[in-house]
C-alpha positions as CSV (number, residue, x, y, z in Angstrom):
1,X,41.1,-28.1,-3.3
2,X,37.5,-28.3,-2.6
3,X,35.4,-25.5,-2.5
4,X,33.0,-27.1,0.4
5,X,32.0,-25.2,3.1
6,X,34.9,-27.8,5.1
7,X,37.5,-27.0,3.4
8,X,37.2,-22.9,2.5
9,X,40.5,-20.9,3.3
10,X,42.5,-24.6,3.8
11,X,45.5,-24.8,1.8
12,X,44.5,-21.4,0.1
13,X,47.2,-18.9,-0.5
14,X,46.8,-15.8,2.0
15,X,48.4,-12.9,2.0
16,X,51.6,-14.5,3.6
17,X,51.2,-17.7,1.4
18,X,53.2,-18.7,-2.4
19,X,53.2,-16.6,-5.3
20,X,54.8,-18.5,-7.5
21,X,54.7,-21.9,-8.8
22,X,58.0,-22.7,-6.8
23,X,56.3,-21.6,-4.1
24,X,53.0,-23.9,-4.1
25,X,55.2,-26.6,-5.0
26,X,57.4,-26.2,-2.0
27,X,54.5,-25.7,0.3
28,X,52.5,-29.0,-0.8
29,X,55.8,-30.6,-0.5
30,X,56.2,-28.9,2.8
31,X,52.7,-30.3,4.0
32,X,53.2,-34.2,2.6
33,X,56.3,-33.7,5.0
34,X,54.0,-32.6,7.7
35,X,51.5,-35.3,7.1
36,X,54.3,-38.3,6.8
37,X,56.0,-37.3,9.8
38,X,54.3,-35.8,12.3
39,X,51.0,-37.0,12.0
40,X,51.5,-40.7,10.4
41,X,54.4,-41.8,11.7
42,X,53.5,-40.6,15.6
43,X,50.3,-43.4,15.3
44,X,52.6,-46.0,14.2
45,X,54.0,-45.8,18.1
46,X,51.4,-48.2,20.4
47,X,52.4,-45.5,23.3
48,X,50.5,-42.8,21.9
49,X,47.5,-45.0,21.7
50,X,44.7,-45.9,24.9
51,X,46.7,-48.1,26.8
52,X,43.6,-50.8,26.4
53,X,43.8,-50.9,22.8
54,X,43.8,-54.1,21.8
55,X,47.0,-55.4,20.0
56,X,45.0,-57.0,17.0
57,X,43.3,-53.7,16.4
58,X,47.0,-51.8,17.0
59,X,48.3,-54.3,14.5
60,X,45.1,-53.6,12.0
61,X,45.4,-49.4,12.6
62,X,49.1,-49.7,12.0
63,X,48.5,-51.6,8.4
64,X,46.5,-49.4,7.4
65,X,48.7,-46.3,8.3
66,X,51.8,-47.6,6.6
67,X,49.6,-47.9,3.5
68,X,49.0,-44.0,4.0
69,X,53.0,-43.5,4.5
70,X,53.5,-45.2,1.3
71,X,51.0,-43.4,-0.2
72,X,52.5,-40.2,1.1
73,X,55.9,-41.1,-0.4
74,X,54.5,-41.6,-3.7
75,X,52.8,-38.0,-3.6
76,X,56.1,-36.8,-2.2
77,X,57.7,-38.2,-5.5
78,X,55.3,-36.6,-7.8
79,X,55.7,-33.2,-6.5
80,X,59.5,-33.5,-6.7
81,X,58.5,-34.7,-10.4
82,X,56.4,-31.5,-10.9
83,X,59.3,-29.3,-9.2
84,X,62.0,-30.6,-11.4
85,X,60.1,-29.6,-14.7
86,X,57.7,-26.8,-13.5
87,X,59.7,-25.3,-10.3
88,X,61.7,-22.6,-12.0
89,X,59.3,-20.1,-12.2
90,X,60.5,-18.5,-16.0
91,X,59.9,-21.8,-17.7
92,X,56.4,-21.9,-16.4
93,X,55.0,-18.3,-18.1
């Protein structure tokens, strides 16, 4: 997490937020999820694009989005990784 001015309070635990390691893991798992889905996966769809975009620049947008879902996968992987040998809390203290 960056401590810019940007990004203060993002992704920071509140007082709602993870306690525990299980916990931080579950919510960046939570928010690659969030990312992959909602957000990438929604752009890959021309209709939710200006109706004038140009299919070339679709087709450019599009490449470089499924190199972002890939990308998300692999950080999906790696927190599943960190969950299997950090996740239950009493091995971590």
């Amino acid at each position: 997490m960056s401590d810019s001015p940007n990004n203060q309070g993002v992704n920071k635990p509140g007082p709602g937020g993870p306690k525990t390691l299980s916990g931080f893991l579950a919510s960046a798992l939570d928010m690659e999820e969030l990312i992959s889905n909602s957000v990438y996966r929604d752009y890959l769809d021309p209709a939710n694009w200006p109706a004038d975009l140009k299919p070339d620049v679709f087709q450019k947008i599009k490449e470089h989005l499924t190199v972002l879902i890939q990308d998300t996968k692999k950080h999906r992987k790696i927190l599943l990784a960190l969950t299997k040998q950090y996740g239950d809390d009493t091995k971590s203290r």
